[in-house]
Each structure stands twice: as C-alpha cells, then as structure tokens.
C-alpha positions in Angstrom: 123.8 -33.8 -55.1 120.9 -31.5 -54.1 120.7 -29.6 -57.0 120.6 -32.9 -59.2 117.9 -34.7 -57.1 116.1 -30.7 -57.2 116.3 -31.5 -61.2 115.2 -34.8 -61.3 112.1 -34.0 -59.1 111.4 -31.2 -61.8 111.2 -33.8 -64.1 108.9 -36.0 -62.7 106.8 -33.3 -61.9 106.5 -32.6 -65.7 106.3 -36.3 -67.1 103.4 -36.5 -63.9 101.6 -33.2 -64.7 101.6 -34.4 -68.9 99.8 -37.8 -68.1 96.4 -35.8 -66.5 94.5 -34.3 -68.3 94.8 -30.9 -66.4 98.7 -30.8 -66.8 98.3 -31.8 -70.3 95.9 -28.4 -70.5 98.2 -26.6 -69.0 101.5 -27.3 -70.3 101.4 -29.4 -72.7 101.3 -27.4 -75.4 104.2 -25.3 -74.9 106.5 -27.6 -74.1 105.6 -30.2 -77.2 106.2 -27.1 -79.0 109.5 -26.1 -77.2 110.9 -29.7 -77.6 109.6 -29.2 -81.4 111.3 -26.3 -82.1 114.8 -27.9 -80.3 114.1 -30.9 -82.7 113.6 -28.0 -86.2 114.3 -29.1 -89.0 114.5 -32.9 -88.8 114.2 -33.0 -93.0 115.0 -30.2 -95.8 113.4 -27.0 -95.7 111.3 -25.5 -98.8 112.4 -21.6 -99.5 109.7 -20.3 -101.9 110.8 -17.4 -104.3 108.4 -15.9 -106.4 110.9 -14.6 -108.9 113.1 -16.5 -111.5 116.4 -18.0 -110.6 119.6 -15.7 -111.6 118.5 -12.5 -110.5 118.9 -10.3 -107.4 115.9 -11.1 -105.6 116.9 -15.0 -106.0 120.6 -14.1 -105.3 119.8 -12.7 -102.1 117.5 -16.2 -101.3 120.6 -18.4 -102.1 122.8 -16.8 -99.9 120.5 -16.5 -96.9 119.3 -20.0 -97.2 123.1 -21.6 -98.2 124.2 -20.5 -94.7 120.6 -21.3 -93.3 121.7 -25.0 -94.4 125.0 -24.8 -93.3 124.0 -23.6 -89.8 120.7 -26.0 -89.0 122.1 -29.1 -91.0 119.2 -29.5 -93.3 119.1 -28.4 -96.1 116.9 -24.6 -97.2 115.7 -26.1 -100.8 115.0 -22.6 -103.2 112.0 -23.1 -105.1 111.6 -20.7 -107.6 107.8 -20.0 -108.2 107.6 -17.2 -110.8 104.5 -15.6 -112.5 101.3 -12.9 -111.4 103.8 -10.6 -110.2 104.9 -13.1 -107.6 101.7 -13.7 -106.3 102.0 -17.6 -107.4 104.7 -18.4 -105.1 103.0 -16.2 -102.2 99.8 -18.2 -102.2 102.1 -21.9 -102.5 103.3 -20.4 -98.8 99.9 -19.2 -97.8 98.5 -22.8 -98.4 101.4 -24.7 -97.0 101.4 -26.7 -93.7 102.2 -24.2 -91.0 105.2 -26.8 -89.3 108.1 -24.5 -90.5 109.2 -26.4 -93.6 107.6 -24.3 -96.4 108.8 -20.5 -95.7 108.9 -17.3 -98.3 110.9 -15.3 -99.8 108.9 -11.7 -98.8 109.9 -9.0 -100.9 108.5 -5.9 -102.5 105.7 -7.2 -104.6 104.0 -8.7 -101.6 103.2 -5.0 -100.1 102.8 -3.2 -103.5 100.4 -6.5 -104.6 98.1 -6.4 -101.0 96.2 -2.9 -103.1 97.5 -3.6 -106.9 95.3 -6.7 -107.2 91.6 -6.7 -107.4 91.4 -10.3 -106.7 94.2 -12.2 -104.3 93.2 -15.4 -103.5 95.1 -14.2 -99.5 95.5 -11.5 -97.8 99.2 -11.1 -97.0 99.7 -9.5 -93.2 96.9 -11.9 -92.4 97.8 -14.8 -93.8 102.1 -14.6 -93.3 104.0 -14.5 -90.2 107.1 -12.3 -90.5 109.9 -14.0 -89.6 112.8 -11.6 -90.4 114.0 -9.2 -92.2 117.3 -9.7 -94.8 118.0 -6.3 -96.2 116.7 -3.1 -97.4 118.1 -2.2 -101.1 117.4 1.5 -102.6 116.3 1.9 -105.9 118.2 4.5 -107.7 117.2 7.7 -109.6 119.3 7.7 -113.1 119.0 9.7 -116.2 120.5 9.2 -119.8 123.1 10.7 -121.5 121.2 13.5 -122.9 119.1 14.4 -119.6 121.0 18.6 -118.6 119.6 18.2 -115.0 122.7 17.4 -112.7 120.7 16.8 -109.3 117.3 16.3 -108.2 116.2 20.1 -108.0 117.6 20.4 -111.4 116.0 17.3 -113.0 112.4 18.7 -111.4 112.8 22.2 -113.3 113.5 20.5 -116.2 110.4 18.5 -116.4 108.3 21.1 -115.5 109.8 23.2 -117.9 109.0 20.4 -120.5 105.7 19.1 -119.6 104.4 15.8 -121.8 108.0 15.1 -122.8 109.7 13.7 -120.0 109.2 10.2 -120.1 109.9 7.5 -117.0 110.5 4.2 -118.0 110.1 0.9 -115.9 110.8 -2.9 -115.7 106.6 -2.8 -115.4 103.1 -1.7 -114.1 102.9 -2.1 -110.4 107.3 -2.9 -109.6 108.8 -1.4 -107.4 110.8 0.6 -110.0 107.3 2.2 -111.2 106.0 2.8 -108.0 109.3 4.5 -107.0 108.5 6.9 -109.6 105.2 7.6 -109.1 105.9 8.2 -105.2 108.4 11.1 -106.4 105.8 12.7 -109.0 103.1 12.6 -106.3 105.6 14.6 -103.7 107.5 16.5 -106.5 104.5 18.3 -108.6 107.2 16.5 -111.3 104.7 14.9 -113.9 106.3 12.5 -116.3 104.5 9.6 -118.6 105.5 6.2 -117.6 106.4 3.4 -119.9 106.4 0.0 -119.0 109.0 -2.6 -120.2 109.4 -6.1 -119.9 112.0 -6.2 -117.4 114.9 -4.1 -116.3 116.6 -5.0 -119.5 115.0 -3.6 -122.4 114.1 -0.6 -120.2 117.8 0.4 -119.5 118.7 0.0 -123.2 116.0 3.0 -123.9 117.6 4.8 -121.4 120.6 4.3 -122.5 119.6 5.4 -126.3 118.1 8.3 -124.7 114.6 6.8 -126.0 113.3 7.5 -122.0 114.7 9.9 -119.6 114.9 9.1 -116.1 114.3 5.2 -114.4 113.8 4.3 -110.6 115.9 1.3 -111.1 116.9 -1.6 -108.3 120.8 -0.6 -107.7 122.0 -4.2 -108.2 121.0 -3.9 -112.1 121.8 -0.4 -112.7 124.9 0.5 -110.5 127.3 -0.9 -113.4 126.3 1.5 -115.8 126.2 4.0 -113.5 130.2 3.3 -112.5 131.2 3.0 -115.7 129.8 6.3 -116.8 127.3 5.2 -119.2 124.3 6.5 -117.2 124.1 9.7 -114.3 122.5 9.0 -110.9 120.9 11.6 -109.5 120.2 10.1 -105.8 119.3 6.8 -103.8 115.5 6.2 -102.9 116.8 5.0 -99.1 116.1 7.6 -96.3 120.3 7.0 -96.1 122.5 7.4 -98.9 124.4 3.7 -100.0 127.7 2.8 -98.7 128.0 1.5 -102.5 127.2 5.0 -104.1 128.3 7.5 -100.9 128.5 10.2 -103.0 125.0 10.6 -104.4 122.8 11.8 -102.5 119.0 11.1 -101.3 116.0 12.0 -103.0 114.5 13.2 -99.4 117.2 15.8 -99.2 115.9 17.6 -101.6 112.2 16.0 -101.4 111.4 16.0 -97.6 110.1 12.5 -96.3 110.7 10.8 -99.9 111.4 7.1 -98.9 111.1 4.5 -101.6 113.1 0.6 -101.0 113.0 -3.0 -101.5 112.5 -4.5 -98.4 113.8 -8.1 -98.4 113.2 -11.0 -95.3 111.6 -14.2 -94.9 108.2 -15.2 -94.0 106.2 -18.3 -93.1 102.4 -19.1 -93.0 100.2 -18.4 -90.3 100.4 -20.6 -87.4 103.8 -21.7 -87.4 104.5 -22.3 -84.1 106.4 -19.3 -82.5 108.8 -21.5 -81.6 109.9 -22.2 -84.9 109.7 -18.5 -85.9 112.0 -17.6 -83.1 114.4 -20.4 -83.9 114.8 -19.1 -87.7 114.9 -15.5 -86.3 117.8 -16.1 -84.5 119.7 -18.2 -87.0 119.0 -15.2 -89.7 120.1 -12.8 -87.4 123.1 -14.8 -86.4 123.9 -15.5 -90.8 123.5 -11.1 -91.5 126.1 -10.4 -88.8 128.6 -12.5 -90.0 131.1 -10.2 -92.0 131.2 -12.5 -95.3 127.3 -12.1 -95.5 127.5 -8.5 -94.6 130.0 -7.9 -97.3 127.9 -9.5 -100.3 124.6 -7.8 -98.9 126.4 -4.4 -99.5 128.1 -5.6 -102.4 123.8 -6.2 -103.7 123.0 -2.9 -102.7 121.7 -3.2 -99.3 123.6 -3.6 -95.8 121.7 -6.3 -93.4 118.4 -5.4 -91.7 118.6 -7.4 -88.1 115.2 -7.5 -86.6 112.7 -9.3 -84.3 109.6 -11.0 -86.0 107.5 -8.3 -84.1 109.7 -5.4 -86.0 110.0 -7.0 -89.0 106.0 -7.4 -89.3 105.8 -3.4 -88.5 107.4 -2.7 -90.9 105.7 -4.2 -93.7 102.2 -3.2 -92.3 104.5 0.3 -92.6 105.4 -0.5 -96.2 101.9 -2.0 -97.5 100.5 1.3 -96.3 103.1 3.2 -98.1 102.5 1.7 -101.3 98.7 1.4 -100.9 98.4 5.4 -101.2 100.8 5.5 -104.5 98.8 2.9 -106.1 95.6 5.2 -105.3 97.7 8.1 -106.7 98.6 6.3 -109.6 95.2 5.0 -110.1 96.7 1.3 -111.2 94.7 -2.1 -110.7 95.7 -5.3 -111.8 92.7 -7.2 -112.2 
C-alpha cells in the first residue's frame, strides 16, 4: 500500500511540475521524448537505400528491415533511391523530418563519397546520426585463369616484374572495389592501371576472359566463381579472414595494416531524438543476434557487427578517414 500511494505521489508530482512553466523547463522535454520514443513507430517507417533493388546492398536492407517490421509492428518500407553514386538517396535522408520515420541505408559510398565529391549538397558525419551498425563484408582479392601468382607476395612480384601490363579492373571510379585496389597499390609499391566497368558484371566477364588480371570484388558477387573454380582468390580485404572462405588468407598478412571492407548499418538525420535512436539500436541489435539472421549475414559475406550508436559513429569517422587518404593517393574527384 505504501509503495503504491509512494508511486502515485510520483506522479502527481510530474503532471504538477509539467503545468509551470519551470517544470515544464526542466523536464519536459525528456520525458515528452521518453513517452515518444515508448509510443515509436505509430505509422510505417521509410528505409532509404541508395542502390537498386536485387542486389547485395538491398538484400541486406530487406532483411534487417523485414524483421525490423516484424518486431515494432509497423512496417520498415525500402525505398530504393539509386543514382550519383548513392548520393541521391543520402541527401532524401539528410532533408527528411528528424521524428524517426525516414532512416538510411549507410554503406560504403557514404565515407568514400564525404572526399570523392567536389560538390555534396551535405556533409555526411554532420548531417547523419549513426544509429547502428549491420555488418562488415570483405572485398576479395581474385585473379583470372591466366594470372601464375598463387598468393599475395607472389602476385606483387609478378606485377613488378611486368610493369604497365597488369591491369585491375572495377565495377567503377570511386567503389569500394576500386578504392580496395588502390589502398593495396599505395601500401604494396604494386602499380597496376585500373579499368572501370559498369558494374560488377561486365568486369568479372574480363576477368574471367583474362581481358584484366586481378579485381577487389564484394564477396557476395564473386565468391561463386571463386567455389566453382572459375576464378583464384588470393586473400580477403577484412583484418580477419571469412568464415565463408577460411582458407584464404588476409591481405594484411602479408601487407601489414592492409584493411579494406564494406561497412553496412543504418542511419537517421540529425536531430532524431536519442530516444528513438536508442530504441532502433536496440531492436537491431536484438534482429543480428538472432541465429536465422546471423546465418544469412555470413551466408552475404559478413558476420553481424553489434554496436552502440556512439561506436558505430567512430567507426565511420574511422572509415571516411581511411578512404579520404586513398582518394588523395589516387588523385580521383567526382565533380
């Protein structure tokens, strides 16, 4: 009986202290955004992804936002936004109403693009609150058929032994997949000529006619060729090798500190309420531990990546550093 009247007292006290002004000054603020956050999400949530539907970026979307739904009751809506290297679908979050109901897909392109682009209409760590991070998937180092080099010590005498003939291919200017490559010639001394395609496709049927050499290619897209023999890996870009290729090793073990990923997660614009973010924090963490999710994540490349916001933003200020200094080295600029 105490305890009950000691709880009803608290509550008068609040409704009391929120009908003067001073209370309202004081409290009212957090706890119109606690009880708003207990309410999220009354309607469906918007999940922007820069990329078209059908690939792995957008797989990875739909299954983090089809349990998202499942979990909060509402549904997490994919939007697929393509075009200017993802930079479209970026700038429809950036511009959104900050209430929690328009949230990103964050992926590489957002920290190669913060230094790529002359001209962004945002700046991304300013303008995006991290929310969480999904995954991180390694790229992977693969020759062609006619490439001698069996490992990555081997495949660097063999360039330098050929200068102006080895030639890296892409899926384009600024991806991931080039960027991976030109992180490895700037620690390497290993000078190649890139060439562009568009898209992982066309690029992997070159490599495959022995037309290019080597590609830093997004596992999900490449790792079937590679298991059925067709193409050679020569190591993962992760600091870790990949539960899905365990016996191919790192680039970093034989180029020390070489670190090159797609970092996946979700982000929201500036000023969502922390609330919010901690709310959708939680549910994502809750959705990458369960062992169904965990599965298909590996199964794409990349095992789940549970974090707080605050980690989750460190490490893409990490990662726009990263890839600020190989666009420098590189000397690329999209204008």
């Amino acid at each position: 009986m105490a305890s009950r009247r000691a709880a009803i007292g608290l509550i008068a006290l609040g409704v009391s202290a929120l009908a003067c002004p001073i209370g309202q000054a004081l409290i009212g603020e957090a706890f119109i955004g606690e009880a708003f956050a207990l309410d999220y999400p009354t309607r469906p949530v918007r999940f922007i992804v820069g990329y078209p539907a059908g690939g792995s970026t957008d797989i990875v979307a739909r299954l983090i936002g089809q349990r998202l739904s499942e979990r909060l009751g509402q549904q997490f809506v994919i939007e697929n936004k393509p075009g200017a290297g993802n930079n479209i679908g970026t700038e429809t979050v950036v511009k959104a109403d900050p209430d929690g109901y328009t949230v990103l897909l964050v992926n590489p392109a957002n920290f190669i693009n913060a230094s790529l682009y002359v001209n962004l209409n945002f700046n991304f760590i300013r303008d995006i609150a991290p929310v969480a991070s999904f995954n991180r998937v390694p790229n992977v180092m693969t020759v062609g058929p006619d490439v001698p080099a069996k490992n990555v010590a081997e495949f660097i005498a063999y360039v330098k032994a050929n200068p102006g003939k080895v030639n890296m291919a892409s899926s384009g200017n600024g991806t991931s997949v080039h960027l991976s490559g030109e992180l490895f010639m700037a620690m390497s001394g290993a000078k190649m000529l890139h060439v562009p395609y568009r898209g992982a496709a066309p690029a992997t049927t070159d490599l495959l006619g022995n037309r290019v050499q080597v590609m830093f290619d997004n596992m999900p897209s490449i790792i079937g060729h590679i298991r059925g023999g067709a193409l050679r890996a020569l190591a993962v870009t992760t600091a870790a090798r990949s539960p899905e290729l365990p016996d191919v090793p790192t680039v970093a073990e034989t180029v020390p500190g070489y670190e090159a990923s797609a970092l996946f997660g979700m982000g929201a614009p500036r000023k969502t309420p922390p609330e919010i973010i901690a709310r959708l924090n939680r549910e994502i963490n809750a959705v990458l531990a369960e062992p169904e999710v965990r599965k298909r994540l590996i199964e794409l490349g990349g095992e789940p990546l549970i974090t707080t916001p605050e980690e989750f933003g460190a490490m893409i200020a990490a990662e726009t550093e990263k890839w600020e200094k190989v666009v420098k080295f590189a000397d690329i600029k999209v204008e």
